[in-house]
C-alpha positions, 0 to 999 in steps of 0.5 A: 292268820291275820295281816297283823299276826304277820307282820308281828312274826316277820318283825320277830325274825328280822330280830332274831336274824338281827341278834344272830349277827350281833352274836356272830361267836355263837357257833352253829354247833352250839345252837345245834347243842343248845336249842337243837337248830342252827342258822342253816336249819332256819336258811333251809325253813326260810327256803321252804316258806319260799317254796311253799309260796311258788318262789324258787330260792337256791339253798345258797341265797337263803343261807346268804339271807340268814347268814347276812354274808355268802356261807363260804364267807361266814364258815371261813370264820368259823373254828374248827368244832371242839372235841367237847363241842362234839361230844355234847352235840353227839349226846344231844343227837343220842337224847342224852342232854 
């Protein structure tokens, strides 16, 4: 891999982390429904780049980069998951959607 091809993926997901906390009213459990990851799935791969680099980050301190808040702060602001939600998350882990 070359200096420029990281630099153009670290650019990709600085955007990606960007328009996450644009669109702070998508739920992980639609994420999780729709593209089968979530900003917690991305906090333990971004843990795992760190790991996989002889740096020790706490699951705790990669959620709060991902998230851009502590985890507590942002499921505080979270809803509760809709039984439609749910279902569909449910179905999706079944291989039904």
């Amino acid at each position: 891999m070359t200096d420029q091809t990281e630099k153009i993926e670290a650019a990709a997901f600085r955007r990606l982390l960007s328009h996450l906390d644009k669109n702070r009213d998508v739920q992980n459990i639609d994420l999780m429904i729709l593209a089968d990851f979530c900003r917690n799935c991305l906090a333990d791969w971004y843990r795992e780049a760190a790991e996989a680099e002889g740096l020790t980050l706490s699951k705790d301190d990669a959620r709060t980069r991902i998230y851009g808040m502590p985890y507590s702060d942002w499921k505080a602001m979270q809803p509760e998951a809709t039984p439609e939600q749910m279902a569909a998350f449910n179905a999706r882990k079944a291989g039904k959607l």
